[in-house]
Structures are given as C-alpha cells and as structure tokens.
C-alpha positions as CSV (number, residue, x, y, z in Angstrom):
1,X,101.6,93.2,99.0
2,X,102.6,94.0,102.6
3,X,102.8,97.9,103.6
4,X,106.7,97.7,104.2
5,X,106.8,95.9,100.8
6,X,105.0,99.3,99.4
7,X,107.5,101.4,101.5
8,X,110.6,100.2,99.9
9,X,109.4,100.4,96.3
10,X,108.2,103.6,97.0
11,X,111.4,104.8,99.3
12,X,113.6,103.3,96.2
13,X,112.0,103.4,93.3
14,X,109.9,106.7,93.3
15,X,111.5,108.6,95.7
16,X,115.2,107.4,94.6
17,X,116.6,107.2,97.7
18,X,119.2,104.1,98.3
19,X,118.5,101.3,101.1
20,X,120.5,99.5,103.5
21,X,117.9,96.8,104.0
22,X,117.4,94.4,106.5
23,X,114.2,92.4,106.8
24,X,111.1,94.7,107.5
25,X,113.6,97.1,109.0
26,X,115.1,99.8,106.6
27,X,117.6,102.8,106.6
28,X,117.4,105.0,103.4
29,X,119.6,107.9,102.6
30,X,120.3,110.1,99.4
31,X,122.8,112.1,98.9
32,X,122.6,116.1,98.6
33,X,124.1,119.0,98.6
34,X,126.1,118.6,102.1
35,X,126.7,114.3,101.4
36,X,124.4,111.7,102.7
37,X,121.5,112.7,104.5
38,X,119.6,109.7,106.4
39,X,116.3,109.9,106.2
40,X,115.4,107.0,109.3
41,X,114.2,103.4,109.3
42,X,110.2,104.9,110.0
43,X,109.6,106.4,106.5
44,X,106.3,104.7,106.3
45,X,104.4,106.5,103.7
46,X,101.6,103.5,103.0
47,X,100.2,104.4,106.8
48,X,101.8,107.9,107.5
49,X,100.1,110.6,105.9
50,X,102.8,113.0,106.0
51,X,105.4,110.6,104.4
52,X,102.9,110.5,101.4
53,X,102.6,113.9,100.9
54,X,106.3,113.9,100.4
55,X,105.4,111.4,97.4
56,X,102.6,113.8,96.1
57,X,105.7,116.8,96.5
58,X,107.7,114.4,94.3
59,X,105.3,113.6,91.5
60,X,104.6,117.3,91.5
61,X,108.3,117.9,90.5
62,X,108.6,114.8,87.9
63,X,105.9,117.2,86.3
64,X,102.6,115.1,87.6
65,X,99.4,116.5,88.6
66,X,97.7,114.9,91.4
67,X,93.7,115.1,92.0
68,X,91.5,112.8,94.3
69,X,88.6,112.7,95.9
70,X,87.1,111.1,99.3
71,X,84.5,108.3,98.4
72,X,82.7,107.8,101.9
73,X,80.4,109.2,101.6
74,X,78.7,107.8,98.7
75,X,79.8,104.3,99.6
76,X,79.5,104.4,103.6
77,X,83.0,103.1,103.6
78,X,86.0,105.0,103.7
79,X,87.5,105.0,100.4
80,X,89.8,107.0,98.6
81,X,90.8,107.5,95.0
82,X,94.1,109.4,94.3
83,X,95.2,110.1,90.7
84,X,98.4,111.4,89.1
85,X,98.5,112.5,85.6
86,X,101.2,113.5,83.2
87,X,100.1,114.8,79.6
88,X,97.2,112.3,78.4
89,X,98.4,109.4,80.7
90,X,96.5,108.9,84.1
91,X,97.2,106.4,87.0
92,X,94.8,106.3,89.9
93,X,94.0,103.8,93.0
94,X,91.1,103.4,95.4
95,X,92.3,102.2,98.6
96,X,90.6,102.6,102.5
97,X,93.3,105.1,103.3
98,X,94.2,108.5,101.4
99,X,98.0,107.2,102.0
100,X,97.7,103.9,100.6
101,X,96.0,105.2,98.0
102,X,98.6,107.9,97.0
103,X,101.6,105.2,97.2
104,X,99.9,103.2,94.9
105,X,98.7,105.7,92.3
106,X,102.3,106.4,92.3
107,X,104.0,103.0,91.8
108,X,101.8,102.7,88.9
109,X,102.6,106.2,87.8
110,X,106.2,105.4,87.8
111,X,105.5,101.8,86.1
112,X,106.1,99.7,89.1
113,X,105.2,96.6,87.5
114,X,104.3,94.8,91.4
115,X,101.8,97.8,91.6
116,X,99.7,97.5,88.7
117,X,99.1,93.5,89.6
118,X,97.7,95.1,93.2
C-alpha cells in the first residue's frame, strides 16, 4: 500500500473528514462549528509526524489508549511499534517510522480491512 493510499483511509476513514479526490492529490474538509473548514491537499500523516499525532489526538477521544515503544536499539534498525487499545482489544504495528507505524495501528484499530492485510 502506497503512503497516499494510507493518507486517504486514514484522512476518511479514521479521521472522518470528506474528500474531493483527484489522483494522488487530495483536498479534505469537515464541517464544524463555523461550516466547512479545509484542511489542505498536504495532510500526510504516514510521513509527517505532526499529522499523526493528530491521529493519536483522535483515538484518544474515540476512548483509545495509545503506548509504543522505539525498537532501534535492540534491533540496530529503526523500528517502531505503536499500539492502541480499547478495553481488552489491542491493535499494534512495527513500521521504520513512528508515523507509519501510528497510521497503521490505527486503520487496524478502526477495522480497516486494507490495513490488517499490510
């Protein structure tokens, strides 16, 4: 699965926001308080560390706790495992990047079936 590919799903399906898609080029908005708010076509949150923490800020208020942990330095690599939990039920990912791995512990928090085959 492509990072964009990751973006959308998570833009859509996780963060709820709606997309006028076009291509690898995306503008989401969602609608507040005030109307429509765009959020911009470089919500990247698969490479952009601040984008996922807004995912982390999400999952926090869907009820989710989030823990991880950097592997490098028992592996040599960089490595990261991010974990959200909810009650008894856990969903994690190790991925090279703390990002990556956050977007996809949370597609598979929020049953994103294309996430759990990744």
């Amino acid at each position: 699965m492509k990072n964009w590919e990751i973006d959308v799903l998570i833009a859509g399906k996780v963060m709820g926001w709606e997309c006028e898609c076009h291509s690898e080029i995306n503008t989401w908005s969602t609608f507040g308080e005030y109307g429509a708010l765009v959020i911009g076509e470089d919500f990247a949150p698969s490479i952009d560390i601040r984008d996922a923490w807004l995912v982390v800020e999400k999952l926090k208020q869907e009820g989710f706790y989030s823990f991880h942990a950097d592997l490098s330095l028992d592996s040599g690599q960089e490595w990261w495992s991010w974990h959200f939990s909810k009650g008894v039920n856990n969903y994690g990912s190790q991925q090279e990047t703390a990002p990556l791995a956050i977007c996809m512990a949370a597609l598979k928090a929020f049953n994103i079936e294309e996430a759990v085959k990744s």
